[in-house]
N, CA, C and O atoms as a printed pandas DataFrame, in Angstrom:
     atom_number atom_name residue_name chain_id  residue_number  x_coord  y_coord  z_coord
0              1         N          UNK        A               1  186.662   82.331   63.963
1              2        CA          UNK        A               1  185.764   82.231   62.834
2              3         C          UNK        A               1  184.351   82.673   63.198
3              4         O          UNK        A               1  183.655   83.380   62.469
4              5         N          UNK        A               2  184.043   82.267   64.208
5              6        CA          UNK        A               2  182.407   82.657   64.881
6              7         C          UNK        A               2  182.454   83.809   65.903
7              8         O          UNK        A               2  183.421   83.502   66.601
8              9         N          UNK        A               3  182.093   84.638   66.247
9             10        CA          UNK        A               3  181.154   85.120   67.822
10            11         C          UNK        A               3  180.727   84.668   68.288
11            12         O          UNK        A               3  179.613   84.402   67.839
12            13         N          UNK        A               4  181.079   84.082   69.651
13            14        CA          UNK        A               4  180.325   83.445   70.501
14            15         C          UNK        A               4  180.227   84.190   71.466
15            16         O          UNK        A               4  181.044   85.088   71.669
16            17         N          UNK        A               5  178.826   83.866   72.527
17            18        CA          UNK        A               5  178.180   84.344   73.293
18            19         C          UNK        A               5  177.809   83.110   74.211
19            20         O          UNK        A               5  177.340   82.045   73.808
20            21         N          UNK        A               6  178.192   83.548   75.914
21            22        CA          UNK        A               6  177.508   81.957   76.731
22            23         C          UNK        A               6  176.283   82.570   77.716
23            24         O          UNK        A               6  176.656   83.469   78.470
24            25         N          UNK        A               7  175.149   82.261   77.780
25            26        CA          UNK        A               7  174.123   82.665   78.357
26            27         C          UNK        A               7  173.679   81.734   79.631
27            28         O          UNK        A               7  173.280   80.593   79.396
28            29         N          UNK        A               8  173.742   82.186   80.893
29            30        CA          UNK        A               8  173.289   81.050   81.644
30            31         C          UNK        A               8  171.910   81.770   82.041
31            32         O          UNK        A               8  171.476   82.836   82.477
32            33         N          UNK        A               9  171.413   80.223   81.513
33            34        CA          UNK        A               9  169.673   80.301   81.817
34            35         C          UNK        A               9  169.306   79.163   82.838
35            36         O          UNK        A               9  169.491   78.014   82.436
36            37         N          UNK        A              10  168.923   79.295   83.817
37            38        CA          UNK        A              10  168.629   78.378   84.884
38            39         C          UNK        A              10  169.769   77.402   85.092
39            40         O          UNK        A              10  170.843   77.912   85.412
40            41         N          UNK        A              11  169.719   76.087   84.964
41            42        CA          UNK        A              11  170.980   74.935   85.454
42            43         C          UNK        A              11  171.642   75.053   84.136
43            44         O          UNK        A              11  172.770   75.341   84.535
44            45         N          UNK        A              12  171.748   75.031   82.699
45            46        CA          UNK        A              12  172.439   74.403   82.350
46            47         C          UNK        A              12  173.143   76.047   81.220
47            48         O          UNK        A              12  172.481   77.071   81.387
48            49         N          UNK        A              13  173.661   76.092   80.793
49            50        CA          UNK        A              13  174.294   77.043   79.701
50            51         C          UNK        A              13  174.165   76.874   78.635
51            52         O          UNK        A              13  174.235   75.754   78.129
52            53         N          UNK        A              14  173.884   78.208   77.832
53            54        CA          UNK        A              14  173.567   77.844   76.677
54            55         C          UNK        A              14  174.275   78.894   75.993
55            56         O          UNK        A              14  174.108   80.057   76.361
56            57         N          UNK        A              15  175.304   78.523   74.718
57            58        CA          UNK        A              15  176.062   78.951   73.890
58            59         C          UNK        A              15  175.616   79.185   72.412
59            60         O          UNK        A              15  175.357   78.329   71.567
60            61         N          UNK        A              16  175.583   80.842   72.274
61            62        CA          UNK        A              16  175.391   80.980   71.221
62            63         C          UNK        A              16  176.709   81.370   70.048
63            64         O          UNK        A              16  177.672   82.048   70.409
64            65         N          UNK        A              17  176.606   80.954   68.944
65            66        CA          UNK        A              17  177.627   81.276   68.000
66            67         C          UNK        A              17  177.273   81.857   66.426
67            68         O          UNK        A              17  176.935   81.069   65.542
68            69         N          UNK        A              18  177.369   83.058   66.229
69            70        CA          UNK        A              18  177.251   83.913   65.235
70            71         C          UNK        A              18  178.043   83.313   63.955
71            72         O          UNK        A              18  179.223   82.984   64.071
72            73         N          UNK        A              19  177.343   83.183   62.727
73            74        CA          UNK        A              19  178.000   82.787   61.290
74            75         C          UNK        A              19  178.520   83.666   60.516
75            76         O          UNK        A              19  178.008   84.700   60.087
76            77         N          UNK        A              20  179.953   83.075   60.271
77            78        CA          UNK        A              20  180.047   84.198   59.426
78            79         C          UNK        A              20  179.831   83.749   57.616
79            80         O          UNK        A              20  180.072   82.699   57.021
80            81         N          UNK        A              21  179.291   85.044   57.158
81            82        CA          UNK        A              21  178.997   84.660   55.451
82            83         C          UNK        A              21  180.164   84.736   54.839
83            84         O          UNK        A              21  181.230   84.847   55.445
84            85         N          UNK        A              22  180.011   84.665   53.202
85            86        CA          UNK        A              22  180.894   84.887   51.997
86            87         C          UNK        A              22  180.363   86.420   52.052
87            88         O          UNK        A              22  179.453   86.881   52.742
88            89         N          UNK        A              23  181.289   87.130   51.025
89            90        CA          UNK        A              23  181.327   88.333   50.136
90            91         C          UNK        A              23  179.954   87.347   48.910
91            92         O          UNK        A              23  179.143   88.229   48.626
92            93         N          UNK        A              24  179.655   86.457   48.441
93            94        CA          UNK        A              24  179.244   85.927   47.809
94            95         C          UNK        A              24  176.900   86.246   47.855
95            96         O          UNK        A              24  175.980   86.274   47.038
96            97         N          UNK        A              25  177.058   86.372   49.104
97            98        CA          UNK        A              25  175.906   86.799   49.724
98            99         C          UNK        A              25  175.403   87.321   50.496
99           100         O          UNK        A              25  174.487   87.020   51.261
100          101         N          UNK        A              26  176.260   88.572   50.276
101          102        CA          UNK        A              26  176.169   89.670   50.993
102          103         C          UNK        A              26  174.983   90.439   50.853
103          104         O          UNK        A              26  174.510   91.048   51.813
104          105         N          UNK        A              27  174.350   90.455   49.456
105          106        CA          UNK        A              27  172.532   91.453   49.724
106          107         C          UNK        A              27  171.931   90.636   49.860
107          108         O          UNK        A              27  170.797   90.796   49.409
108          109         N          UNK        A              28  172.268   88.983   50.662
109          110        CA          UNK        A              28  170.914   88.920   51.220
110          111         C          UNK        A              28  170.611   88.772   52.645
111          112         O          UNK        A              28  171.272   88.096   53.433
112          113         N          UNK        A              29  169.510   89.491   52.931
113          114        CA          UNK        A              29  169.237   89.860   54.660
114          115         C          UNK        A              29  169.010   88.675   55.176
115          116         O          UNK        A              29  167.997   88.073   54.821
116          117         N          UNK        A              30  169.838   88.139   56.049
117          118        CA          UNK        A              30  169.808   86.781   56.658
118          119         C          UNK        A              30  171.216   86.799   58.023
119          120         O          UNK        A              30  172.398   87.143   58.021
120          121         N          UNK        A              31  170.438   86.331   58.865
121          122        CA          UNK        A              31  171.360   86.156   60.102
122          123         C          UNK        A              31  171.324   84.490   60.549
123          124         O          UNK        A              31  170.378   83.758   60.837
124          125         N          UNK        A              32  172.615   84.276   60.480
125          126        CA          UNK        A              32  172.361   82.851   60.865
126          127         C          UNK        A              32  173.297   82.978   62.373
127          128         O          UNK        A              32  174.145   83.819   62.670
128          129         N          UNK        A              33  172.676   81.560   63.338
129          130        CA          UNK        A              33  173.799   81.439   64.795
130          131         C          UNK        A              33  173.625   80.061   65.069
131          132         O          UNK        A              33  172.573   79.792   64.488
132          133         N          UNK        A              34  174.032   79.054   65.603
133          134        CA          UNK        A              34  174.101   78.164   66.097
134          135         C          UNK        A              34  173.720   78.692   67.807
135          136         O          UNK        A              34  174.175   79.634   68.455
136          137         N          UNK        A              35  172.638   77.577   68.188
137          138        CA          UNK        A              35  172.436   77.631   69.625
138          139         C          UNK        A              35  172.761   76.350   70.164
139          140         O          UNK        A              35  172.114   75.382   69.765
140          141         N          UNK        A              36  173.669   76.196   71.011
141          142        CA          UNK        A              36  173.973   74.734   71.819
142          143         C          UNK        A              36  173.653   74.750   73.172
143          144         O          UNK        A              36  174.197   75.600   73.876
144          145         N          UNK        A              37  172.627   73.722   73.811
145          146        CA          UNK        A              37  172.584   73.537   74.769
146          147         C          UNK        A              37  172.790   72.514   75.591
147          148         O          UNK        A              37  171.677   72.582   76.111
148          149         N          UNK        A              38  173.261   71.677   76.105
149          150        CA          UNK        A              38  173.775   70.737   76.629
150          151         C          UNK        A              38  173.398   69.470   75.406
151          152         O          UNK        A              38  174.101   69.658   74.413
152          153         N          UNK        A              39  172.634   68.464   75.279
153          154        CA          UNK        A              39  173.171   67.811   74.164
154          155         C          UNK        A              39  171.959   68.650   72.816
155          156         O          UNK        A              39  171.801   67.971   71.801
156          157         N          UNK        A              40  171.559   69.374   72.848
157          158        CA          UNK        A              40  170.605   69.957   71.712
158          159         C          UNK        A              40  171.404   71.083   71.186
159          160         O          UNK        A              40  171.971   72.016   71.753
160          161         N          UNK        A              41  171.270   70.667   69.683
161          162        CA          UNK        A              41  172.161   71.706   68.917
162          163         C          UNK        A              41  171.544   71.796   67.758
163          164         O          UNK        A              41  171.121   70.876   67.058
164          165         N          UNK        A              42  171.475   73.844   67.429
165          166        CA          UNK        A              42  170.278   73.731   66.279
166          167         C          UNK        A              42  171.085   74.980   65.721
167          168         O          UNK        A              42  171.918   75.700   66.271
168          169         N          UNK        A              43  170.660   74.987   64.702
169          170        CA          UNK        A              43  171.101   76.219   63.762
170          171         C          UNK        A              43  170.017   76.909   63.335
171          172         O          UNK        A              43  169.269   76.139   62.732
172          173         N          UNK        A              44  169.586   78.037   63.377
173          174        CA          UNK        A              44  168.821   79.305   63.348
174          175         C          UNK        A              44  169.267   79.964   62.338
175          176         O          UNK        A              44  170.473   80.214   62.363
176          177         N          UNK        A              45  168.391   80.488   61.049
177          178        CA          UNK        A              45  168.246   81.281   60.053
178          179         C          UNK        A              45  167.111   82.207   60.048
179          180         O          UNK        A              45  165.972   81.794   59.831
180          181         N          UNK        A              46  167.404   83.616   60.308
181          182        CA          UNK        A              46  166.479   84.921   60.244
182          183         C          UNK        A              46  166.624   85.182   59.022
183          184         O          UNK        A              46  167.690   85.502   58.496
184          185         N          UNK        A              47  165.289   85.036   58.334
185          186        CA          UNK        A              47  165.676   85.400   57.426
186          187         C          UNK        A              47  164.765   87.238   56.716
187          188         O          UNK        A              47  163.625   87.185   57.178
188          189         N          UNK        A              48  164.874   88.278   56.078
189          190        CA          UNK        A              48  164.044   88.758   55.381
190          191         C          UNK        A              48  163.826   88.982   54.023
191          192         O          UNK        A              48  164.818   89.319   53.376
192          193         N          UNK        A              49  162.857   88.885   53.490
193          194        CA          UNK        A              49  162.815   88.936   51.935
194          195         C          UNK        A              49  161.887   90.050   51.519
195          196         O          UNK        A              49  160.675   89.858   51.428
196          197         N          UNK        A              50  162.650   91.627   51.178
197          198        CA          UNK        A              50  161.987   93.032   50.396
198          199         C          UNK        A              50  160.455   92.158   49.933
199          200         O          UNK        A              50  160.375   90.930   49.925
200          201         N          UNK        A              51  159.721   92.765   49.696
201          202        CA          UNK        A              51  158.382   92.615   49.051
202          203         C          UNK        A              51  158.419   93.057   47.751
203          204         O          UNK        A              51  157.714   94.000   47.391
204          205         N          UNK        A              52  159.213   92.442   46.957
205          206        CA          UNK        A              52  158.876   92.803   45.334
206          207         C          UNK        A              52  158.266   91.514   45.164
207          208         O          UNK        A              52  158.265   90.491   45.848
208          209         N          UNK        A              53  157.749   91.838   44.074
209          210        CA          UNK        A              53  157.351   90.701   42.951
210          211         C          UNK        A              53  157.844   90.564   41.693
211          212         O          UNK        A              53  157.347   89.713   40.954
212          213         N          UNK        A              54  158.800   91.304   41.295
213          214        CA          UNK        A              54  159.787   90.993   40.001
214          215         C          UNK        A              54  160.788   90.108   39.917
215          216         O          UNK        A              54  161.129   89.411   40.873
216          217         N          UNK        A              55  161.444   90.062   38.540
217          218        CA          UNK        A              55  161.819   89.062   38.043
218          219         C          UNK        A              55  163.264   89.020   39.398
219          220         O          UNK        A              55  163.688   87.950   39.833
220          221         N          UNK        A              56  163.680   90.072   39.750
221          222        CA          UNK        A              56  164.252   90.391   41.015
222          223         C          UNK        A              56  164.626   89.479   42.050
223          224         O          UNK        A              56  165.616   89.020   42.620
224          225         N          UNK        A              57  162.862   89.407   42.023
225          226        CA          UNK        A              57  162.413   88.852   43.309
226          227         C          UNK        A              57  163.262   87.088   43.648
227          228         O          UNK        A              57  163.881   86.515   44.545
228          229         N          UNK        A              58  162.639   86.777   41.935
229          230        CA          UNK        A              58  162.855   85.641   41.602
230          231         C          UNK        A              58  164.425   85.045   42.165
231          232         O          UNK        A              58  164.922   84.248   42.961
232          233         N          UNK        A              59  164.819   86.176   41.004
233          234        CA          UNK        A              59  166.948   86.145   41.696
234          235         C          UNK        A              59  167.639   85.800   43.164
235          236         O          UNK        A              59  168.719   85.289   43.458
236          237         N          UNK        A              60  166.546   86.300   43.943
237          238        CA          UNK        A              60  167.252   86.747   45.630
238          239         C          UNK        A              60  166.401   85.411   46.061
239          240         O          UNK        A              60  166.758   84.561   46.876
240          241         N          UNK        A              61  165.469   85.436   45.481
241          242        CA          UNK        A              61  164.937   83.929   46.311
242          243         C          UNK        A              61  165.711   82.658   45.968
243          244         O          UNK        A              61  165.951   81.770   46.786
244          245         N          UNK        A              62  166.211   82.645   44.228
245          246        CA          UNK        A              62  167.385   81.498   44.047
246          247         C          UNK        A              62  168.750   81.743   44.985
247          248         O          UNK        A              62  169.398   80.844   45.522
248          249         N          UNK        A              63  168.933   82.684   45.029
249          250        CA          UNK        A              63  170.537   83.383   45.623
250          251         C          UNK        A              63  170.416   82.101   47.599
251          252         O          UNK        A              63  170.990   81.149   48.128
252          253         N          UNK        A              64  169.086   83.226   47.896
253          254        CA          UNK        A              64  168.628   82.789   49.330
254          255         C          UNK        A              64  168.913   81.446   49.364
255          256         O          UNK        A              64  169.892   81.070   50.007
256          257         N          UNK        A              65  167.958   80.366   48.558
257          258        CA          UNK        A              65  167.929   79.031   48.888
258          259         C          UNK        A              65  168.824   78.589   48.528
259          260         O          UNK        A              65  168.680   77.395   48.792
260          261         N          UNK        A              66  170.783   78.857   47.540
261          262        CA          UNK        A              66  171.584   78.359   47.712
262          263         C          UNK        A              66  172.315   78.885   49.225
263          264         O          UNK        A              66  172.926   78.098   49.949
264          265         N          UNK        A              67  172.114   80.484   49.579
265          266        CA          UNK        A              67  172.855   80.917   51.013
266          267         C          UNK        A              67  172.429   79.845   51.796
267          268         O          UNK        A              67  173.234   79.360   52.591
268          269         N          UNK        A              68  171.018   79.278   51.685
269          270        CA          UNK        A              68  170.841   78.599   52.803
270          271         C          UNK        A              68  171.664   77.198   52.654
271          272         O          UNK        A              68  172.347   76.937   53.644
272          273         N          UNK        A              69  171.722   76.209   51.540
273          274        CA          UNK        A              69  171.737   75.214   51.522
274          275         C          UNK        A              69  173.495   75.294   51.435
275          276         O          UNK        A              69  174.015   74.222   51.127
276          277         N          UNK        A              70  174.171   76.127   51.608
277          278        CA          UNK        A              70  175.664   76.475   51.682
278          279         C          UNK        A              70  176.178   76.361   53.190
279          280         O          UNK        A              70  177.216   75.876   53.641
280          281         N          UNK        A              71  174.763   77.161   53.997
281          282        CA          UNK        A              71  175.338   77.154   55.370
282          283         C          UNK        A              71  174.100   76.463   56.193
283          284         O          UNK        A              71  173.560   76.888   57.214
284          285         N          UNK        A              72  173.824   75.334   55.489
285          286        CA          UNK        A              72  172.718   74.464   56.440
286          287         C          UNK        A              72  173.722   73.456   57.031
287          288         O          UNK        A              72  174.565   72.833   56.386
288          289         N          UNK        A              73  173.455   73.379   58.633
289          290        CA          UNK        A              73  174.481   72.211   59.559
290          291         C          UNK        A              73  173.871   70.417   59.006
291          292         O          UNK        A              73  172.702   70.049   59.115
292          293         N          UNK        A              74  174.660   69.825   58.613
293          294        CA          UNK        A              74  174.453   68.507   58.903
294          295         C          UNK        A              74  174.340   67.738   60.408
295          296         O          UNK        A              74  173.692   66.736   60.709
296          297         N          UNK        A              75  175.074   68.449   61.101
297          298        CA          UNK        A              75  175.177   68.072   62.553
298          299         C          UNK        A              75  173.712   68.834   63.208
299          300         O          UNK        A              75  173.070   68.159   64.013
300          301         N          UNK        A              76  173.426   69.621   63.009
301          302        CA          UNK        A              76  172.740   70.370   64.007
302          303         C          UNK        A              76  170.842   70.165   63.336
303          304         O          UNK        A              76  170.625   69.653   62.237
304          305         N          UNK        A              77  170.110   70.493   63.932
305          306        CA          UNK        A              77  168.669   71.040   63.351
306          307         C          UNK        A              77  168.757   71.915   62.738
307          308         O          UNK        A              77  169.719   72.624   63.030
308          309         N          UNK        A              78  167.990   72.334   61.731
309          310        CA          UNK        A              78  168.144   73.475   61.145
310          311         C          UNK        A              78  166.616   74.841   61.325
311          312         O          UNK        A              78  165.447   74.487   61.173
312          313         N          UNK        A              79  166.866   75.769   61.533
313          314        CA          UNK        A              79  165.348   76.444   61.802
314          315         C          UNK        A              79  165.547   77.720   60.934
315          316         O          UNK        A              79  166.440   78.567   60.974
316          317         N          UNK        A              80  164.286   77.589   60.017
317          318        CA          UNK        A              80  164.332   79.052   59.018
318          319         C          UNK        A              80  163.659   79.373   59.555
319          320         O          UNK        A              80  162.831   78.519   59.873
320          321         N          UNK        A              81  163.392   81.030   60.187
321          322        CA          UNK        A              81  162.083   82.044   59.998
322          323         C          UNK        A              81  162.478   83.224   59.545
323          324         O          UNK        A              81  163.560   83.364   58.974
324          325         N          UNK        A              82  161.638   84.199   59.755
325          326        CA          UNK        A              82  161.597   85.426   58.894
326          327         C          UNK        A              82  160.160   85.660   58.457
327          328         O          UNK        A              82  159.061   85.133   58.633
328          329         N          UNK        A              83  160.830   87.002   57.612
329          330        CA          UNK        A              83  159.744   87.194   56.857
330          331         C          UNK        A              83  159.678   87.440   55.637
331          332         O          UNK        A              83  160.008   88.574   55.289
332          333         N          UNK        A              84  159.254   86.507   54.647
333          334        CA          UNK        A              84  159.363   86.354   53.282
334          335         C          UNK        A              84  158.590   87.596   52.297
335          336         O          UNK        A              84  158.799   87.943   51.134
336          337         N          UNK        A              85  157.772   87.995   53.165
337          338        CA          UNK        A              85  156.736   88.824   52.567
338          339         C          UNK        A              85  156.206   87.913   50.963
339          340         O          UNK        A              85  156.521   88.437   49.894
340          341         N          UNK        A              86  155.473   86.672   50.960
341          342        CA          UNK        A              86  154.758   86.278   49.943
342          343         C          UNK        A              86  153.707   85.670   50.552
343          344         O          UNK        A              86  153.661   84.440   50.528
344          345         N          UNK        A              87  152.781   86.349   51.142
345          346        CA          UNK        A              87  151.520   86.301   51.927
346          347         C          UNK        A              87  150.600   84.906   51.046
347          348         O          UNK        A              87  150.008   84.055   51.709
348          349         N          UNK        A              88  150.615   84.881   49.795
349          350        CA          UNK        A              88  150.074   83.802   48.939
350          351         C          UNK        A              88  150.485   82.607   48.824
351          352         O          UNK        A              88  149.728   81.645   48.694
352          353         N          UNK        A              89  152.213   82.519   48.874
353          354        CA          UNK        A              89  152.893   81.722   48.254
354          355         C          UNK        A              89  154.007   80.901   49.463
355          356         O          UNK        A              89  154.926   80.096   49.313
356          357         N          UNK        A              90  153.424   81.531   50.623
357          358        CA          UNK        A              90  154.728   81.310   52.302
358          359         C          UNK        A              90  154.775   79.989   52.341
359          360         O          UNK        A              90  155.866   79.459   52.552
360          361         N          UNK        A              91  153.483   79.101   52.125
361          362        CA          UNK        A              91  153.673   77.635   52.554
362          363         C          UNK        A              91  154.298   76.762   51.556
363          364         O          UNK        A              91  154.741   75.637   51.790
364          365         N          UNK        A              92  154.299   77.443   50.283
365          366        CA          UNK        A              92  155.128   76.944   49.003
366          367         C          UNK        A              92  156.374   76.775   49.271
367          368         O          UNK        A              92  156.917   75.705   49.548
368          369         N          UNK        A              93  156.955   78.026   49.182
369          370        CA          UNK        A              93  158.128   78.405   49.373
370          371         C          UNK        A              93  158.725   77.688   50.433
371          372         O          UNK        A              93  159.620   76.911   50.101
372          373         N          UNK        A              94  158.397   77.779   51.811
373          374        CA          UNK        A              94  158.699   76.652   52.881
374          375         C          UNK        A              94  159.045   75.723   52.527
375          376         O          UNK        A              94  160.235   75.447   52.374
376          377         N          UNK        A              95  157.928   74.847   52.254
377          378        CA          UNK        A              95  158.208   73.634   51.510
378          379         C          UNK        A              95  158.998   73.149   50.573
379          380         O          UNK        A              95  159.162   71.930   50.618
380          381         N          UNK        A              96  159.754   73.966   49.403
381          382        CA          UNK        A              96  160.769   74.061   48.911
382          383         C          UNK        A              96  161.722   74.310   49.802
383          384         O          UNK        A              96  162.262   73.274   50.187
384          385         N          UNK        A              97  162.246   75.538   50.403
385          386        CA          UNK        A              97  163.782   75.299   50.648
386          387         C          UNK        A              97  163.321   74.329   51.778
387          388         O          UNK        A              97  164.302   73.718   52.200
388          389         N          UNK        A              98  162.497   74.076   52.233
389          390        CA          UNK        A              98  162.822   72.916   53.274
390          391         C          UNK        A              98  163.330   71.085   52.919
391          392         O          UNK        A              98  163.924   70.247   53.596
392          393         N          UNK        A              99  162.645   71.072   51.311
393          394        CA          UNK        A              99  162.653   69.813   51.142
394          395         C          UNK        A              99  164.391   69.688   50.395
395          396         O          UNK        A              99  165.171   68.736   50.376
396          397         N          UNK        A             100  164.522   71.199   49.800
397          398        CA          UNK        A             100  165.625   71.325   49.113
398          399         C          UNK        A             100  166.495   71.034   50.150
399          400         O          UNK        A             100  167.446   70.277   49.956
400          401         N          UNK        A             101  166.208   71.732   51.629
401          402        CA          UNK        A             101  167.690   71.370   52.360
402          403         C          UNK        A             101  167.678   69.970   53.156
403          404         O          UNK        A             101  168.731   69.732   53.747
404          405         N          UNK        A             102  167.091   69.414   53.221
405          406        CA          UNK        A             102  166.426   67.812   53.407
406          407         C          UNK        A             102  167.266   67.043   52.342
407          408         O          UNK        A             102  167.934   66.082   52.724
408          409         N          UNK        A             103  167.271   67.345   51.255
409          410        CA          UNK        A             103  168.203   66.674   49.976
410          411         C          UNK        A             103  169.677   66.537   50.317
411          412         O          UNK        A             103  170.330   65.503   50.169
412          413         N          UNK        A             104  170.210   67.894   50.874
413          414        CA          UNK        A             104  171.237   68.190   51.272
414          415         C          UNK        A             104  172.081   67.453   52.590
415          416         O          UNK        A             104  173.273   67.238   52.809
416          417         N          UNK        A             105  170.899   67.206   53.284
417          418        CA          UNK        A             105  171.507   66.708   54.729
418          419         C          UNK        A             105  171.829   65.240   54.151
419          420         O          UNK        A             105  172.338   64.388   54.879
């Protein structure tokens, strides 16, 4: 189901594992992996978001914050970055899908 990858970095190993998506959200640019390292386990979301400002925009950002809240770990931490391209609106937006996936856990 995953790609995994084992990286040894100094004493202990650290395992990475690639997500796989739906056909469901497929245009949107987002890479997710799980990183495990001995007991710390976090889930990683790259995310990018085109620079429109149309009603578009609007669409892929609802689409995004269900992709995310579909494949956010209950078990693990969760870490969004990227780049949203909404230079005005970044700490908003944060704050939404963050509190949205906070609801979720």
């Amino acid at each position: 189901m995953q790609n995994s990858l084992c990286v040894q970095l100094l004493r202990s190993p650290i395992l990475a594992a690639l997500l796989r998506g739906s056909d469901e959200f497929c245009d949107i640019e987002l890479t997710g992996f799980d990183v495990i390292a001995s007991n710390t386990r976090a889930r990683f979301f790259v995310v990018y978001r085109p620079p429109k400002q149309d009603v578009n925009a609007v669409k892929y950002m609802k689409k995004l914050v269900n992709c995310l809240s579909n494949y956010q770990s209950k078990k693990y931490t969760n870490i969004i970055l990227g780049d949203f391209n909404l230079p005005k609106l970044i700490g908003q937006i944060i704050l939404v899908v963050a509190m949205k996936l906070m609801i979720y856990s």
